[in-house]
C-alpha positions as CSV (number, residue, x, y, z in Angstrom):
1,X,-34.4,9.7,14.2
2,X,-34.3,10.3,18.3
3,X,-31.0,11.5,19.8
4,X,-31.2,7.8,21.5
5,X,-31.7,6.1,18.0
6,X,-28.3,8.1,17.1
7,X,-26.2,6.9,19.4
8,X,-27.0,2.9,19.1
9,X,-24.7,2.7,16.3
10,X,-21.7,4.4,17.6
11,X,-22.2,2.7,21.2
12,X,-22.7,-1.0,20.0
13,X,-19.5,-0.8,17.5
14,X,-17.8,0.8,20.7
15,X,-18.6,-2.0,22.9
16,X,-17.6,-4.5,20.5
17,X,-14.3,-2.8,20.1
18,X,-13.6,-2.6,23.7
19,X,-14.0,-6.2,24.1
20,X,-11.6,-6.8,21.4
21,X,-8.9,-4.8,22.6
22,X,-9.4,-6.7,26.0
23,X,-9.3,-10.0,24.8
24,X,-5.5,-8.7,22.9
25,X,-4.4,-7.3,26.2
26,X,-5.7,-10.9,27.5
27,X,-3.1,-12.6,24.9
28,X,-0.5,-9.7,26.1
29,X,-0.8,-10.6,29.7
30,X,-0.9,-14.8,29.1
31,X,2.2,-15.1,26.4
32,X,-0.1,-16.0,23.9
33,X,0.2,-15.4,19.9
34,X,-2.5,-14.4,18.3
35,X,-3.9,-12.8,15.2
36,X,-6.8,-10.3,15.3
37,X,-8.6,-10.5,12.2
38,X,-10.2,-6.6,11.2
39,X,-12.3,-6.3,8.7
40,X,-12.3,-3.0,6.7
41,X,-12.9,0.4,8.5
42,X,-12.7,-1.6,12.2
43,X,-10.1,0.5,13.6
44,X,-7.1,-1.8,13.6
45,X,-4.2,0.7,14.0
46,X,-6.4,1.4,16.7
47,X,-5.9,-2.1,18.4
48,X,-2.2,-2.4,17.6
49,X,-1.7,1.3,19.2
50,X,-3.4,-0.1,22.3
51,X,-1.2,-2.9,22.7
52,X,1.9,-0.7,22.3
53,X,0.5,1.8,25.0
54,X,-0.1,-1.7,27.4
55,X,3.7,-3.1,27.0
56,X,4.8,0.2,27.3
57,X,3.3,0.6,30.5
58,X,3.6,-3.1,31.6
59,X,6.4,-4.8,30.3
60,X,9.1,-1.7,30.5
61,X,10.9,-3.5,33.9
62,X,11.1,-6.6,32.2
63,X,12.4,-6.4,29.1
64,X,14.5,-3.1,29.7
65,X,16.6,-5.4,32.4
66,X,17.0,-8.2,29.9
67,X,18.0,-6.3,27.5
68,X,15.1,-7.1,25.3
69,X,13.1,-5.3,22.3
70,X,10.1,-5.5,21.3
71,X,9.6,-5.1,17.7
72,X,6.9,-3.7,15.6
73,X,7.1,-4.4,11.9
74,X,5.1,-2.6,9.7
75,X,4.9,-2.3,5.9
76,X,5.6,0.9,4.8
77,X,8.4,3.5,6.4
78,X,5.7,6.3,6.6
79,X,4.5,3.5,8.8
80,X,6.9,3.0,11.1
81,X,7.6,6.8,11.4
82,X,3.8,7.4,12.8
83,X,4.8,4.4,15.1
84,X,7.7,6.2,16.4
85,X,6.7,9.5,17.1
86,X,4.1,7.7,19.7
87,X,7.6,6.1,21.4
88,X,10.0,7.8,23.9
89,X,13.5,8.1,22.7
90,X,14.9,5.6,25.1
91,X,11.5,3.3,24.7
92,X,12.1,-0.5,24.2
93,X,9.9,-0.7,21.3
94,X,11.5,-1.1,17.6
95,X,9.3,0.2,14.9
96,X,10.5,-1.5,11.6
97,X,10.2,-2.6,7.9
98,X,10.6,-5.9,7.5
99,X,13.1,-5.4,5.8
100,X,15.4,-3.3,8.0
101,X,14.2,-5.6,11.2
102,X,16.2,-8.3,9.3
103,X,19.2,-6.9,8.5
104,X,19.8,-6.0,11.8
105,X,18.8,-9.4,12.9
106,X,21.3,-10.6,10.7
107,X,23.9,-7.9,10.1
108,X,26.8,-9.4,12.6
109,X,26.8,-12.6,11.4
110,X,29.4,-11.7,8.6
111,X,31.3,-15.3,8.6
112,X,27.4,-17.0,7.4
113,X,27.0,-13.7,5.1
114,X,30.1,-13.9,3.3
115,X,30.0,-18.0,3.1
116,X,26.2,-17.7,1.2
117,X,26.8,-14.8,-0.7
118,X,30.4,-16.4,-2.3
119,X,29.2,-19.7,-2.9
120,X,25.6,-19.3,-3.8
121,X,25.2,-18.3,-7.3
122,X,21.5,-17.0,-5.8
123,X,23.5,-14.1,-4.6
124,X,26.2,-13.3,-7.6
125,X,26.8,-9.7,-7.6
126,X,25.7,-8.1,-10.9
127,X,28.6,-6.2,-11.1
128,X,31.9,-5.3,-9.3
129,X,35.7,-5.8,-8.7
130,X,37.8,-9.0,-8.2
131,X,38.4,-8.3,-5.0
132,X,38.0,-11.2,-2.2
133,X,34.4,-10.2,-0.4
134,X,35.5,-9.2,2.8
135,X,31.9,-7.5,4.1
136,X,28.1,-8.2,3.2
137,X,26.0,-4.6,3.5
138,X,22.7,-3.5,3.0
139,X,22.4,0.4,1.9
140,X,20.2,1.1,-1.8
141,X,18.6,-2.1,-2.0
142,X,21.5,-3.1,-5.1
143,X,23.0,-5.9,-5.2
144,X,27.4,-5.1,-6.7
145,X,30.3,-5.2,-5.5
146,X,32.6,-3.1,-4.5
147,X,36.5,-3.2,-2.8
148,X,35.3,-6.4,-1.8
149,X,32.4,-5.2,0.0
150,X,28.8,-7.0,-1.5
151,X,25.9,-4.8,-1.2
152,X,22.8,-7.3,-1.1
153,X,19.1,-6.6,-3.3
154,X,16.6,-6.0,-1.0
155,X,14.8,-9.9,-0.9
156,X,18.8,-10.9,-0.5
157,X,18.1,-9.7,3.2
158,X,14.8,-11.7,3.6
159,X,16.4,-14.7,2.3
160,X,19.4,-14.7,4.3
161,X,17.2,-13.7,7.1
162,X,15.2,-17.3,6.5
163,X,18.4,-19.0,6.1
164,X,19.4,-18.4,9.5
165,X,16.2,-19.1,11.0
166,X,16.9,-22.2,9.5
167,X,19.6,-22.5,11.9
168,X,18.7,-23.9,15.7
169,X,21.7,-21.6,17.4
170,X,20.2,-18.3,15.5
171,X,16.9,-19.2,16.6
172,X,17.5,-19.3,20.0
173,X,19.7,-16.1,20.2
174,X,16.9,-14.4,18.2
175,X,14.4,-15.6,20.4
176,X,16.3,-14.5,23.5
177,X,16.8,-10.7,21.9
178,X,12.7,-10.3,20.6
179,X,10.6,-11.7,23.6
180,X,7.6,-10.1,21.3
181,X,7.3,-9.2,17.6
182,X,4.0,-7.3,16.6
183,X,3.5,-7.7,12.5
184,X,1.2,-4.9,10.8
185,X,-0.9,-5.9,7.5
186,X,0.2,-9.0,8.7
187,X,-1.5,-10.9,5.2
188,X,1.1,-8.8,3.3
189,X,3.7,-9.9,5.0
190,X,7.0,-12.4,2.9
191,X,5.6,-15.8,3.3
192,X,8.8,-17.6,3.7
193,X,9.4,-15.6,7.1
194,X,6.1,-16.4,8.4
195,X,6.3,-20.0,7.7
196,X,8.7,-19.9,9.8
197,X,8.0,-18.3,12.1
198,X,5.1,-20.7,12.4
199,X,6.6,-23.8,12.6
200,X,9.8,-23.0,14.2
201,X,8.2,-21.0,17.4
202,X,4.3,-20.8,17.3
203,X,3.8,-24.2,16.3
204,X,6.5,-25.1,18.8
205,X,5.1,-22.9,21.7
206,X,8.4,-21.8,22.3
207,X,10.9,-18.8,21.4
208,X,9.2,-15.3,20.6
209,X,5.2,-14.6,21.4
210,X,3.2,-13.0,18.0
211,X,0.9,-10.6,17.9
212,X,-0.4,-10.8,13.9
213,X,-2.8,-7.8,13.2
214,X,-4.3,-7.9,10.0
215,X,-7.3,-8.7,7.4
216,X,-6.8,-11.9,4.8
217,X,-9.1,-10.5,2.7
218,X,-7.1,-7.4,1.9
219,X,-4.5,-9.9,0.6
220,X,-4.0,-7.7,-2.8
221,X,-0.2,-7.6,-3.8
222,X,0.8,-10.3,-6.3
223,X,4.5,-9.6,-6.7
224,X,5.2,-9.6,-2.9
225,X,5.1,-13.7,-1.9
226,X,2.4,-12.5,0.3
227,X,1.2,-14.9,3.0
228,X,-2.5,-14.5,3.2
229,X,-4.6,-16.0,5.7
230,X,-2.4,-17.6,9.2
231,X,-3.5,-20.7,10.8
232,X,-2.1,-22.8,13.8
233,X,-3.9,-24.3,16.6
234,X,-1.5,-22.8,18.9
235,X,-2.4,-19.1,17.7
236,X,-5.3,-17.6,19.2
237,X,-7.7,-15.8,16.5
238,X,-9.3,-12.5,17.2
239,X,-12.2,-11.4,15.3
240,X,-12.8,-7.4,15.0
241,X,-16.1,-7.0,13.9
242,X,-16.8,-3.0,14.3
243,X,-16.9,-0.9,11.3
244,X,-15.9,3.2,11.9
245,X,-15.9,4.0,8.4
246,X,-18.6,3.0,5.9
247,X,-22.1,3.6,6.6
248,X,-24.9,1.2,7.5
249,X,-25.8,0.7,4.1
250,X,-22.5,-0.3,2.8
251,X,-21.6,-2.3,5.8
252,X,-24.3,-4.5,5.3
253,X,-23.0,-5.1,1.8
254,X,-19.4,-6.2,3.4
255,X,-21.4,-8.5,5.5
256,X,-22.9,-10.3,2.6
257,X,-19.8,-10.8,1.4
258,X,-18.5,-12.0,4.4
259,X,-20.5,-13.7,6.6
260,X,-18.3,-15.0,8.8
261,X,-16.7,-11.7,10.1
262,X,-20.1,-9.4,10.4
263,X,-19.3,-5.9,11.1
264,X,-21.2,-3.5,13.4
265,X,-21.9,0.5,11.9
266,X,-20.3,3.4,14.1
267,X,-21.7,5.8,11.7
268,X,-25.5,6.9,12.9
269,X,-26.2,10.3,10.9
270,X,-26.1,8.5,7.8
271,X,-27.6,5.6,6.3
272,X,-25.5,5.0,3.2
273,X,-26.1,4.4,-0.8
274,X,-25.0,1.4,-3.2
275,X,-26.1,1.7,-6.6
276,X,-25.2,-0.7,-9.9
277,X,-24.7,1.6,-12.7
278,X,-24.5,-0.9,-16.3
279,X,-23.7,-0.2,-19.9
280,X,-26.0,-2.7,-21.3
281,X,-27.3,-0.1,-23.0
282,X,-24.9,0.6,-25.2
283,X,-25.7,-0.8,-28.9
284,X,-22.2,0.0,-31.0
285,X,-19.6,-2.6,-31.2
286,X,-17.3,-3.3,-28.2
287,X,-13.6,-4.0,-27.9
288,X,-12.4,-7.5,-29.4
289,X,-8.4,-7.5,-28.7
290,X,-6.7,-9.8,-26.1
291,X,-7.6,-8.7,-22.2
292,X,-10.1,-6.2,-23.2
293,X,-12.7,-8.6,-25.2
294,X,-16.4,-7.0,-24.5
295,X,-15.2,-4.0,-23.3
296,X,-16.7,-0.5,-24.3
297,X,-14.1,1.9,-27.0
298,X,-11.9,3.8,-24.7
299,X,-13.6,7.3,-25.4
300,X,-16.9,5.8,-24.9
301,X,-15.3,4.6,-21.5
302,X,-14.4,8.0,-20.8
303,X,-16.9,9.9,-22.1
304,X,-19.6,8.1,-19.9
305,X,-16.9,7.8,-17.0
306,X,-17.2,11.4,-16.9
307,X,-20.9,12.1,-17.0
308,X,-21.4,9.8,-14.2
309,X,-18.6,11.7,-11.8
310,X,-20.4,14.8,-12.7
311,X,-23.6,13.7,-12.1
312,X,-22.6,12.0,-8.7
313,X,-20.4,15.7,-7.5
314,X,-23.8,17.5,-7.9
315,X,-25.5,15.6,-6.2
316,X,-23.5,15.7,-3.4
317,X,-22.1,17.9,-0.6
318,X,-19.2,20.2,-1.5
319,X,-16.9,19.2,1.1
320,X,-17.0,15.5,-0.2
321,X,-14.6,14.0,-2.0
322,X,-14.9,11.2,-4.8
323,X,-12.3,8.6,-6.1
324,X,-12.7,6.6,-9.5
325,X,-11.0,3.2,-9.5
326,X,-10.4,1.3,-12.1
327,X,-8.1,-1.2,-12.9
328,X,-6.2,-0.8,-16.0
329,X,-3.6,1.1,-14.5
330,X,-1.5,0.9,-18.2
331,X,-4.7,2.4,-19.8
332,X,-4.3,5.2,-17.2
333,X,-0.8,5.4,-17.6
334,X,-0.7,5.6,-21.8
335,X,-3.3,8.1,-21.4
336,X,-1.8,10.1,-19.1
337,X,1.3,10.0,-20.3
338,X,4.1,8.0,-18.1
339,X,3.7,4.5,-19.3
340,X,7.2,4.0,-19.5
341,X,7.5,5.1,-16.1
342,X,4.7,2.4,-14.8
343,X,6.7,-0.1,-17.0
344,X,10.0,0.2,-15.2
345,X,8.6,0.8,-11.6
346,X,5.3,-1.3,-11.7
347,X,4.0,-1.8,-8.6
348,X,6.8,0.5,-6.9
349,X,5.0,3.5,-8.5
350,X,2.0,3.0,-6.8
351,X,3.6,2.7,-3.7
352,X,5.1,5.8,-3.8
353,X,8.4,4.2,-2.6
354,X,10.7,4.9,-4.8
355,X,13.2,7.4,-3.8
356,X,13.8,9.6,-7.3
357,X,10.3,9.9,-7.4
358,X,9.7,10.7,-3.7
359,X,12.5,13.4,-4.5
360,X,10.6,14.7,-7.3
361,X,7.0,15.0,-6.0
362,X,7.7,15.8,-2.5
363,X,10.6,18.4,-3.1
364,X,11.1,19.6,-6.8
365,X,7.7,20.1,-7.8
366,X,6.5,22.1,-4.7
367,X,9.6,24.0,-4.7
368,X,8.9,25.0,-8.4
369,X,5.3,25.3,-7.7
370,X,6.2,28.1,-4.6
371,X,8.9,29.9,-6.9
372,X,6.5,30.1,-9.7
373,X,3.7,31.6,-7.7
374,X,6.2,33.4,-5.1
375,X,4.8,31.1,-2.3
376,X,7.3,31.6,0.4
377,X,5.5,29.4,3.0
378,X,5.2,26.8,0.4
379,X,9.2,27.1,-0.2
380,X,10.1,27.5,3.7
381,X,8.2,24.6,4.5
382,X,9.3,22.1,1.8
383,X,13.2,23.2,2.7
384,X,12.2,22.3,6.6
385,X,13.2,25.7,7.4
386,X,11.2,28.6,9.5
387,X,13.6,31.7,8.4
388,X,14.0,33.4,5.6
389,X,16.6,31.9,3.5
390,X,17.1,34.6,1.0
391,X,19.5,37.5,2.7
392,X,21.2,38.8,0.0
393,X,20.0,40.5,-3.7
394,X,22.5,37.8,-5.0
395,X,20.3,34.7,-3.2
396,X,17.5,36.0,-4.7
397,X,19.1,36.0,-8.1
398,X,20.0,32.5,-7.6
399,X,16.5,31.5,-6.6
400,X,15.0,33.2,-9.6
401,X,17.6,31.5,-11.7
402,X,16.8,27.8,-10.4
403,X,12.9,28.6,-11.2
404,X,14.0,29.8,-14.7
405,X,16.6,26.7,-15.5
406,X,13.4,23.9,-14.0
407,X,11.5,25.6,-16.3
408,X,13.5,24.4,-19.1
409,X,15.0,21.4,-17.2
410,X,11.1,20.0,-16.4
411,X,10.7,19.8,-20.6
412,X,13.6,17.5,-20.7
413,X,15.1,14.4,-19.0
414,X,14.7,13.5,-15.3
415,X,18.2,13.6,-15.1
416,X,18.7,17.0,-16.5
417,X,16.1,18.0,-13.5
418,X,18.6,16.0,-11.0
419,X,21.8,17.5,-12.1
420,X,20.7,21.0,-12.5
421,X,19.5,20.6,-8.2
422,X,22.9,19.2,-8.0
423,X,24.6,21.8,-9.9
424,X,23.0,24.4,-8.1
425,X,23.4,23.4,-5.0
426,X,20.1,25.1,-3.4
427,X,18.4,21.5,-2.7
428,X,19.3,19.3,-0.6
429,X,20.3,16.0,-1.8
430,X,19.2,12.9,-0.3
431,X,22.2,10.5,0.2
432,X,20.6,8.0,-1.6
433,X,20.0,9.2,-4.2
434,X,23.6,10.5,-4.4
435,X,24.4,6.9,-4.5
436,X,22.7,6.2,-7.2
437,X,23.8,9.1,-9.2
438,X,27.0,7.6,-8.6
439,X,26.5,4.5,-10.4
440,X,24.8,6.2,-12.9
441,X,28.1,8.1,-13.8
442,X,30.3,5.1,-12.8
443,X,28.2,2.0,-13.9
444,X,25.6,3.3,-16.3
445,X,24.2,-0.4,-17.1
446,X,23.3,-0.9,-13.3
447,X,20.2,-2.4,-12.6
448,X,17.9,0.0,-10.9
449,X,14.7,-2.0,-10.7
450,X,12.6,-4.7,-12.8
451,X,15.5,-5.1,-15.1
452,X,16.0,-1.5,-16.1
453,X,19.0,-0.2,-16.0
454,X,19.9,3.5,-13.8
455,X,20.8,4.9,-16.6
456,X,17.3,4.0,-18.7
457,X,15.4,5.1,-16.0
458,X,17.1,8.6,-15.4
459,X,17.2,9.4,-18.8
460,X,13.2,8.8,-18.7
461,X,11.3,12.6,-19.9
462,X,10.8,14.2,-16.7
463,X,7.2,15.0,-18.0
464,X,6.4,11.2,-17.0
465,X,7.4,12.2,-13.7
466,X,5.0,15.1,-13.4
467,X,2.4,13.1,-15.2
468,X,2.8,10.0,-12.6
469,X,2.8,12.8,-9.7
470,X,-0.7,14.4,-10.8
471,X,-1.8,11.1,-10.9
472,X,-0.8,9.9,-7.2
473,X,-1.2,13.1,-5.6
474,X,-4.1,12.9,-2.9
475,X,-6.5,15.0,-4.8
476,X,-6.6,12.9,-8.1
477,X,-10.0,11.7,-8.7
478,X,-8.4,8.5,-10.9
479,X,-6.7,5.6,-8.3
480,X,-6.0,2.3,-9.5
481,X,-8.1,-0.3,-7.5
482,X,-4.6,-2.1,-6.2
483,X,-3.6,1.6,-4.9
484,X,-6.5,2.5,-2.3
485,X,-5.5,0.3,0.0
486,X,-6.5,1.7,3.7
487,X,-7.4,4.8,2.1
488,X,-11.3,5.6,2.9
489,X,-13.3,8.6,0.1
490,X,-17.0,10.1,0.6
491,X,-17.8,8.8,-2.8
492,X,-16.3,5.7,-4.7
493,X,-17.4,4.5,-8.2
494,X,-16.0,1.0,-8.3
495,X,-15.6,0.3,-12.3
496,X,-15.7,-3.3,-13.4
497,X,-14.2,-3.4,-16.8
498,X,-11.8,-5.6,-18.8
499,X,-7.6,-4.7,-18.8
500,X,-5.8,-7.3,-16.7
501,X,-6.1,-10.9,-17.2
502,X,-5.8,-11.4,-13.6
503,X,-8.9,-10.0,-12.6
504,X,-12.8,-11.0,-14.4
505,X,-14.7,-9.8,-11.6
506,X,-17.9,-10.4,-13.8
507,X,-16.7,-14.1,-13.2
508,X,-15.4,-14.1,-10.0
509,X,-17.2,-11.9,-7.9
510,X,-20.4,-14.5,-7.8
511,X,-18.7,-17.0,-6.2
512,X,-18.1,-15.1,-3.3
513,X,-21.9,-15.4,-2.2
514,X,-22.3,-18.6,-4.2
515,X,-24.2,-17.7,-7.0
516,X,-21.5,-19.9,-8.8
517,X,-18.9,-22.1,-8.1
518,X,-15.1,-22.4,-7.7
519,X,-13.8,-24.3,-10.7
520,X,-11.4,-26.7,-9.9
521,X,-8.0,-25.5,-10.0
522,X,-9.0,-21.7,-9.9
523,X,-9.0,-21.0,-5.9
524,X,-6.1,-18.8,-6.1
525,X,-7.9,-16.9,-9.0
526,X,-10.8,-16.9,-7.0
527,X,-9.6,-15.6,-3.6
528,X,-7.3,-12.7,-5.7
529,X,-10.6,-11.8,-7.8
530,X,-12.3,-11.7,-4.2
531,X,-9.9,-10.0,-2.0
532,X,-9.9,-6.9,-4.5
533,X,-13.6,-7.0,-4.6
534,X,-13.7,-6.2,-1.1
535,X,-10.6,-4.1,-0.8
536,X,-13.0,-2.0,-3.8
537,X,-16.3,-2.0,-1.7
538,X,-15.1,-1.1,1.6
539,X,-13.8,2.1,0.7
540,X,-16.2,4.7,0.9
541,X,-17.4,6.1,3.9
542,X,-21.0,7.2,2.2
543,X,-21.8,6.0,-1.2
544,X,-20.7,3.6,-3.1
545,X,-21.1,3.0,-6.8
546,X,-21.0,-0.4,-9.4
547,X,-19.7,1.5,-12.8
548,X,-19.9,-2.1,-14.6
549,X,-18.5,-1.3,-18.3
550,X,-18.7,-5.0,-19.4
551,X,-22.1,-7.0,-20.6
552,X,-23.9,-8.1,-17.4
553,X,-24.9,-12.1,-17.7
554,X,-27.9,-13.3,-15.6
555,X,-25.1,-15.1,-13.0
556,X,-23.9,-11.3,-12.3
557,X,-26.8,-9.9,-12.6
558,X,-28.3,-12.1,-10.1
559,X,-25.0,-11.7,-7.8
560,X,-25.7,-7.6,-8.1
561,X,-29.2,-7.8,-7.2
562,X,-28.2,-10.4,-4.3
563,X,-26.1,-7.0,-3.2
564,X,-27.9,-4.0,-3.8
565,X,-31.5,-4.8,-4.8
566,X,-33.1,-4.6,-8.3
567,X,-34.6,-1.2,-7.6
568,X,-30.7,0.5,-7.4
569,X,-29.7,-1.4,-10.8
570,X,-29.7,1.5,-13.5
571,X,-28.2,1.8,-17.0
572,X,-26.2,4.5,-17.6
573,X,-29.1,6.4,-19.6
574,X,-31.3,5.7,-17.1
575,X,-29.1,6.7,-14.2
576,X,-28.2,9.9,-15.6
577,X,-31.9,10.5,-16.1
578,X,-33.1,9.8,-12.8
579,X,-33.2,11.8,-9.6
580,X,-31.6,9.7,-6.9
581,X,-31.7,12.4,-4.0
């Protein structure tokens, strides 16, 4: 390949970048909303840090003398923090979960608050006092009260939020304060708000301008109200069709898919690998219970699961990395050992957003890890401290103590772990979590989350902790499908299996390039069979891999030779056979 040849890739997903990122500055500029569509891979952090960088530079006079933000919602925190370390201290520009942007949009209008929350049995407190409410708060996301103060569940805020968009007076002072709200994984998104935000301001061409930056067909979350796909003739749609990430062979595969949003290949010094790897050949009997019909045994799942990694890691480079997903996250779970854990927290565990867990894997464990093996640096830089903390032979002592008592302590309850850190005073303690230890002493049957109750969940066996952590750490060759969102890997076996009733790619996944059609009454089964498909497929940056554990019928068959070819569809005897390099 000539040194020409090499750069054509790069340079025409460039270009076609560029021109996107002008025609967004073009929307900026004019007051127009608009929604840039990015497909997998296209760089579309890229885009919305590009149009931060312009109304930073452009827009500062403007809104700084009218006392306006500009607000930038994202989905995660980790999010907004990578947002705001880009931002001057005194910049204009609010980074924010949607959540926290509405509780301070609504926060001083305490007279509404208290009316809704008193009268709407929507909003009963599940515990508290008698006392008259006196003051609606946000702080852990539970909904009690307390000395007359309410402390609102986190979709309380959204709701009230869409309540007072309902009302014309709020609108306008809203509009007046956010000239321009940029929305993040926009298809994510709590559709209430964006409904109205449609019809109350885009539809209207009035109030705040939009800028929507996101991909429909990442659409993955079930238990969010996600919006999906945004229409209105009034908001101008952007199309990024560049591709930094996967290589030509798997981009042309996401453009089979999706037709109607081709991507362009930056990558030049690789051409890419997509190969169907079925179980047809297995003869013994196959699973018959509910969800899992046709499915191979669970060792046999395993056993073959593992030949195929191994096979795939020596074939490979050493520096590349390979991710498994599959989508019986319970299956995972029971194996691994912290099924109760996914129980309680479902989708909130692979998130990584809940705070005793956070505490747990991003403090405890490394702390115990760098006492165990007398890693200083390790313990310095998980206490956020440069200097030596241990001065005295009686420090040390305590130090040595705390690894001995979390030995003991990790072999027991999650709350043994917390109150021993408490006890001993040597971690620091996020607040929050001090609030919730508080109920757990106070209010035991507090709900925590999905129904559990604080005290349930603390009194959990730390091991599920430690056994969710090895999961979700980075490394982990095992992610469920749902938890690889904008995460990219080297390597990806995509396994198609049986395990959640929600998804029958075998079915599904044909319609997408028409081999079949949409029943009638299925296009919301449909879209969330396809929208995982792609999220699956657009992952890796250099091979990708069709681990298909069910029976393969001619429709999917046919749909898999549509994508690959027939010369890249192998059995699993044959694969492990044959000589791919």
């Amino acid at each position: 390949m000539s040194e020409e040849h090499k750069r054509t890739n790069y340079d025409l997903a460039k270009a076609e970048a560029d021109k996107v990122d002008e025609q967004i500055i073009a929307a900026l500029q004019n007051g127009n909303s608009f929604r840039v569509e990015a497909g997998a891979g296209s760089g579309k952090t890229y885009s919305l840090n590009k149009a931060i960088e312009w109304i930073q530079a452009n827009k500062w006079t403007e809104y700084r003398r009218k006392k306006q933000t500009v607000v930038c919602i994202t989905y995660t925190n980790a999010a907004v923090d990578v947002i705001a370390e880009r931002l001057s201290k005194d910049s204009f520009i609010l980074p924010s979960t949607i959540h926290s942007f509405a509780w301070n949009a609504i926060k001083q209008y305490q007279s509404f608050l208290i009316d809704i929350v008193t009268s709407d049995p929507d909003f009963l407190p599940d515990e508290g006092d008698f006392f008259k409410v006196t003051e609606v708060t946000y702080t852990l996301g539970h909904r009690y009260k307390e000395n007359g103060i309410q402390y609102l569940y986190h979709d309380d805020v959204l709701k009230l939020f869409c309540l007072l968009l309902d009302n014309a007076k709020f609108r306008h002072i809203f509009a007046g304060k956010y000239p321009l709200i940029l929305i993040d994984e926009y298809q994510d998104s709590y559709k209430p708000i964006i409904d109205r935000f449609i019809n109350f301001f885009i539809a209207e061409k009035k109030g705040p301008q939009f800028g929507f930056f996101g991909d429909a067909w990442q659409t993955i979350y079930q238990s969010n109200k996600a919006c999906g796909l945004i229409e209105n003739e009034n908001l101008a749609i952007i199309k990024k069709g560049s591709n930094f990430r996967s290589a030509p062979r798997i981009v042309q595969l996401l453009n089979d898919l999706r037709p109607d949003l081709p991507q362009t290949s930056a990558i030049d010094n690789f051409d890419g690998e997509v190969i169907v790897i079925t179980c047809d050949d297995y003869t013994g009997p196959r699973r018959t219970e509910r969800n899992l019909k046709g499915e191979l045994p669970a060792q046999e799942l395993k056993i073959r699961l593992n030949n195929v990694t191994e096979k795939i890691k020596r074939e490979s480079s050493e520096e590349d990395d390979l991710k498994v997903l599959m989508i019986m996250h319970k299956v995972l779970a029971m194996q691994q050992g912290y099924e109760q854990l996914l129980e309680i927290l479902a989708d909130g565990l692979r998130d990584k957003e809940d705070p005793f867990l956070l505490f747990f894997m991003d403090t405890v464990e490394p702390i115990y890890k760098a006492l165990k093996d007398s890693n200083m640096p390790l313990l310095f830089d998980t206490l956020g401290i440069k200097r030596f903390p241990i001065k005295k032979k009686s420090e040390k002592v305590k130090w040595k103590e705390l690894q001995q008592q979390l030995e003991d302590a990790r072999t027991k309850r999650a709350i043994d772990v917390f109150e021993l850190i408490k006890r001993t005073k040597l971690i620091p303690i996020p607040p929050k979590l001090d609030g919730w230890y508080h109920l757990y002493q106070k209010a035991p049957d507090t709900v925590y989350v999905s129904k559990a109750s604080i005290q349930s969940f603390l009194e959990l066996d730390y091991l599920q902790f430690t056994a969710a952590i090895d999961f979700l750490f980075p490394d982990a060759m095992f992610s469920t499908e749902h938890g690889v969102k904008g995460e990219e890997y080297d390597n990806v076996v995509f396994v198609i299996s049986k395990g959640w009733n929600l998804y029958q790619f075998e079915t599904y996944a044909p319609m997408i390039t028409g081999h079949s059609d949409v029943p009638e009454g299925k296009q919301a089964s449909y879209e969330r069979n396809r929208n995982l498909f792609y999220v699956c497929c657009s992952r890796p940056k250099k091979r990708l891999f069709f681990f298909v554990s069910v029976p393969v019928d001619t429709v999917f068959r046919a749909f898999l030779t549509k994508l690959v070819g027939a010369d890249n569809i192998y059995t699993y005897s044959q694969y492990l056979e044959t000589d791919l390099k």
